[in-house]
N, C-alpha and C positions, 0 to 999 in steps of 0.2 A: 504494500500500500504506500504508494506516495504520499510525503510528509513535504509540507510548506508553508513557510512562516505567515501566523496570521489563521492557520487549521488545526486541530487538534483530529486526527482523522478515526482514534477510536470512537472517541466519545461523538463525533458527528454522526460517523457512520449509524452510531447506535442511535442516536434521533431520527436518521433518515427513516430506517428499518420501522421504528414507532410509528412516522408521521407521513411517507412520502407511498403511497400503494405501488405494490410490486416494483419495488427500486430493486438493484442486480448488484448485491458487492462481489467484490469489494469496490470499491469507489476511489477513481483517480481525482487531483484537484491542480488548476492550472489559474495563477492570478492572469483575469484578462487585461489585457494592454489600455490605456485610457481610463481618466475621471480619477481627478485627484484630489476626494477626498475619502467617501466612505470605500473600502474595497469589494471590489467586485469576481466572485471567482467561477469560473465553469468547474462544474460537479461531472464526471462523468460516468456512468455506471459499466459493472465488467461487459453488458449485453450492447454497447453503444449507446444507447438512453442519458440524453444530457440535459442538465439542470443547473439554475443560476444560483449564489450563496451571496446574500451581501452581510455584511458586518463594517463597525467604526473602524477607524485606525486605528494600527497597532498602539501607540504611547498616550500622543495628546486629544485628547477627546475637551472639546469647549464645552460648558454646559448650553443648551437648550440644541446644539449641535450633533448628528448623527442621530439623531431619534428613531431608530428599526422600527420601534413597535406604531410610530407615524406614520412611517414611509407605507410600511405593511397594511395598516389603515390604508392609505388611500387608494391603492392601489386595488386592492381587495375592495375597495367600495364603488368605485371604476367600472369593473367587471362587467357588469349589465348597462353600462353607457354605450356611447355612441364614440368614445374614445375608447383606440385601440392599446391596452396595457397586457403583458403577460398573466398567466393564471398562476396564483398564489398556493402555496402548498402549505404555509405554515408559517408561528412566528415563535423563535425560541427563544423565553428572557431570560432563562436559565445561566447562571454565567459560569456555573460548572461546566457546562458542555463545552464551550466555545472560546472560556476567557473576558466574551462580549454579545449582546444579544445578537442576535443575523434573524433571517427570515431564507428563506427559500420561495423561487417564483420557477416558473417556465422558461426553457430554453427555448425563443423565437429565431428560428433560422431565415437570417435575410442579412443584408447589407447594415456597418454602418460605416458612413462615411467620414472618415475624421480628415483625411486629409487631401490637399491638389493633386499626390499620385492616387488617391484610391478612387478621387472624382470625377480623373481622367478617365479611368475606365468605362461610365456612364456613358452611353450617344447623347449630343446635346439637347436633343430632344426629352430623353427622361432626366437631365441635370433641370429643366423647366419644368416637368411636370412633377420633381420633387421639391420645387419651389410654393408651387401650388398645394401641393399637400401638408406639405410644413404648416401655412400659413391658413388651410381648412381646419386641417386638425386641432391647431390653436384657438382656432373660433370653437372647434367642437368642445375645448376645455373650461372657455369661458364662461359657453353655454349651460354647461351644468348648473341644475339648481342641485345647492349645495344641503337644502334641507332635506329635499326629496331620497337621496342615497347617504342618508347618514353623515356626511360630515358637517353639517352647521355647528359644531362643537371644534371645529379645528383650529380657529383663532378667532382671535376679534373679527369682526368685520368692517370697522369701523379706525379712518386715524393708519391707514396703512402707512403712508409717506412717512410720517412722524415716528411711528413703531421701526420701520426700517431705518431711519437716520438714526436712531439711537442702540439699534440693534448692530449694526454693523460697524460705528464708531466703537462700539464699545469690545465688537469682537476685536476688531482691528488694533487697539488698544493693546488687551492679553494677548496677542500672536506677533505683534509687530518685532520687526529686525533692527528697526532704528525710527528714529522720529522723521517724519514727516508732517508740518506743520503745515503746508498745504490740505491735506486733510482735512483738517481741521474747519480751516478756513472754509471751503468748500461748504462743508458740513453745515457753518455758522451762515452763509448765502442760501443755502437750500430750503433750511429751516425756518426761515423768514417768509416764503413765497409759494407754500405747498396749496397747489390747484384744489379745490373743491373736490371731494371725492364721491364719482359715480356708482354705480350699483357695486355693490359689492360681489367677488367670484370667487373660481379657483386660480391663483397664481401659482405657477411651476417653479417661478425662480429660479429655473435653470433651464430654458428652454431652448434647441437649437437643432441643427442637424445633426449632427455628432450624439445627440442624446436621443436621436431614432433612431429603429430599424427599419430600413424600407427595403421593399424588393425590385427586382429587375427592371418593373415598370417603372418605379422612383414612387411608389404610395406607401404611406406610412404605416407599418405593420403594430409596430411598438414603442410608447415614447415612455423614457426609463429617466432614472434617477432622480424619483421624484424629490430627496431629501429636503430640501430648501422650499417647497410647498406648503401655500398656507389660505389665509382667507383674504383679498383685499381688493387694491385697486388695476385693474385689468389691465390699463395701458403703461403700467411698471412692467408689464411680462414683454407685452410689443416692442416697449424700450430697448430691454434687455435682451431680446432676438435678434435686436436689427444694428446693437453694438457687438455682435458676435458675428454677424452678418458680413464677409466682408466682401470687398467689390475689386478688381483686377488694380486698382493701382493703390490698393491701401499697404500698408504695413502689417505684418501679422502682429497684433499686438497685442489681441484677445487669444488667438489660438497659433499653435505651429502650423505652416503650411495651412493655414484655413481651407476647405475644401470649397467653398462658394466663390471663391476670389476667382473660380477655372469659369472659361467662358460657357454661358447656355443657363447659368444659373442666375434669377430675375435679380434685378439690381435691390438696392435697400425702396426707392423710392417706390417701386414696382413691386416687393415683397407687402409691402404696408399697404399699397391701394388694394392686393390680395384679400389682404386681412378684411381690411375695413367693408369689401365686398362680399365676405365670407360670414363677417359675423353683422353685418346688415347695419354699422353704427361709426361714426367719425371718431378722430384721436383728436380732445380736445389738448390743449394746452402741453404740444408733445412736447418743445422746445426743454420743459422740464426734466420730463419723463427723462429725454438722450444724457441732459446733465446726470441726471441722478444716476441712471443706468451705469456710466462710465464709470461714475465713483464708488458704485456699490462693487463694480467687478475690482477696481482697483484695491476696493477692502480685501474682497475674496481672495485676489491671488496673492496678495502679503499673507496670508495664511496661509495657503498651500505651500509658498516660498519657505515660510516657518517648518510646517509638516516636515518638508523634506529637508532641513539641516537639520532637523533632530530626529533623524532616520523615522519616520512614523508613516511612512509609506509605503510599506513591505518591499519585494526585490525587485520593482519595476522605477527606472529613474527617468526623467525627461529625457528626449531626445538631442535635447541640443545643453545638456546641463542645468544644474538648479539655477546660476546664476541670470537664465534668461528670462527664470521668473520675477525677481529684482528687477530688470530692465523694463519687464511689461508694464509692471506695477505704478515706476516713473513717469513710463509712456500714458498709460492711460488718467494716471493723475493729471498731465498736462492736457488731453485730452476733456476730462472733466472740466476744469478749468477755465479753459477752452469756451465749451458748452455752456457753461453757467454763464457767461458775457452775454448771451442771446437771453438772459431772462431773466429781466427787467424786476 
């Protein structure tokens, strides 16, 4: 039985056997490549039978950060929507078994795209028609009524903007590498000018292409890592799509190699009129939304940055070294910075 840091493969195994019908041991386990922060592992059983394992990071766990038993929530509450999520097997809080709670989902076999070589592969024709589905899908998530399938208990609904700028200052705070007073400032502009907040939804918080699975056609099978999911303002999530979004002559500065930056794939201003034709409704007072967006990833990734100098990553490192997460972090601060001069 394969051993890897981050599994304990008896004690799983003997969950699986409990909780997972007709699973096939022994069971191999392999950390999959991308998403950095909870990890992500393929489960494979001895009959070929493959299965997903997510659990926190090995060391630094933030408090109200890595939540299983949320993620597993939403996901599981999903199911019978009109958004497409894997099928849930189970949630284990047990931290005997694991070290840390994990949950177990379905292994959805299709595409995901992370990066310009694996975009390239696409004909440009399904590089646009997964432009399209990206930006359906997103309406479909919007669209949930949150009452109706069980989660109107997942956060406020109310006060999103204000709840995020305090939430993510504050993570950014405990994780930081060094001061950044920009930040700060930022934070102190934002805070002053927060748009009136429209119907309350589901936001992903993390939503993008690299966090789908699509298939051949470029349709969206699976949108995963739900973590950073919660209750709020919808056009925070648009934001943050269309800051990960990039376009052939941008910088990668959100992602390595962005996968959308490859030609066929609709531009930002053509991704959002998608949207906004998808879920039947305008992006008021977006100019915001892009500032905030920028700043909130520039939080995010000084954490990941942190993650990985204090090995809590498991045995998978960035491609182009930790340091280039520092770099992005810089970039998109000035970025945000940036942004925020458009909003008055």
């Amino acid at each position: 039985m394969d051993h890897i840091q981050g599994i304990r493969p008896d004690t799983v195994s003997a969950w699986f056997t409990a909780n997972v019908p007709e699973v096939a041991l022994p069971l191999s386990f392999e950390l999959i490549a991308g998403g950095h922060s909870n990890l992500t592992f393929k489960v494979t059983g001895v009959n070929g039978r493959p299965y997903v394992l997510r659990r926190p990071p090995l060391y630094q766990v933030l408090a109200t950060a890595h939540d299983m038993g949320r993620e597993h929530k939403i996901i599981a509450a999903l199911a019978d929507t009109d958004v497409p999520v894997p099928a849930t097997f189970g949630l284990c809080e047990d931290e005997a078994v694991n070290e840390r709670p994990f949950y177990v989902m379905d292994f959805v076999d299709g595409r995901v795209v992370r990066s310009g070589k694996e975009a390239s592969r696409l004909p440009l024709e399904v590089r646009h028609a997964a432009s399209r589905s990206i930006a359906d899908t997103m309406a479909r998530i919007h669209a949930v009524d949150v009452d109706q399938v069980g989660l109107g208990d997942l956060g406020r609904k109310e006060d999103y903007i204000a709840r995020q700028l305090r939430r993510w200052l504050r993570q950014f705070e405990e994780s930081k590498t060094k001061d950044r007073p920009l930040i700060q400032e930022i934070h102190d502009h934002l805070v002053t000018r927060i748009p009136p907040q429209g119907d309350a939804g589901i936001v992903h918080g993390d939503y993008r292409l690299d966090n789908c699975i699509v298939n051949d056609d470029g349709q969206v099978l699976a949108v995963l890592d739900w973590e950073l999911c919660t209750l709020g303002d919808r056009n925070a999530d648009v934001a943050q799509l269309l800051v990960y979004w990039a376009e052939p002559e941008d910088a990668d500065f959100a992602l390595d190699d962005p996968p959308t930056a490859m030609p066929g794939f609709a531009g930002r201003a053509e991704l959002q009129e998608l949207y906004q034709e998808a879920a039947g409704r305008e992006l008021d007072n977006f100019e915001f939304y892009l500032a905030f967006a920028h700043w909130k990833l520039a939080c995010i990734l000084e954490g990941v940055y942190s993650r990985y100098v204090r090995g809590a990553m498991g045995d998978k490192a960035p491609a182009r070294g930790t340091e280039s997460f520092a770099a992005r972090v810089d970039a998109l601060t000035k970025m945000a910075a940036y942004a925020t001069e458009e909003v008055a």
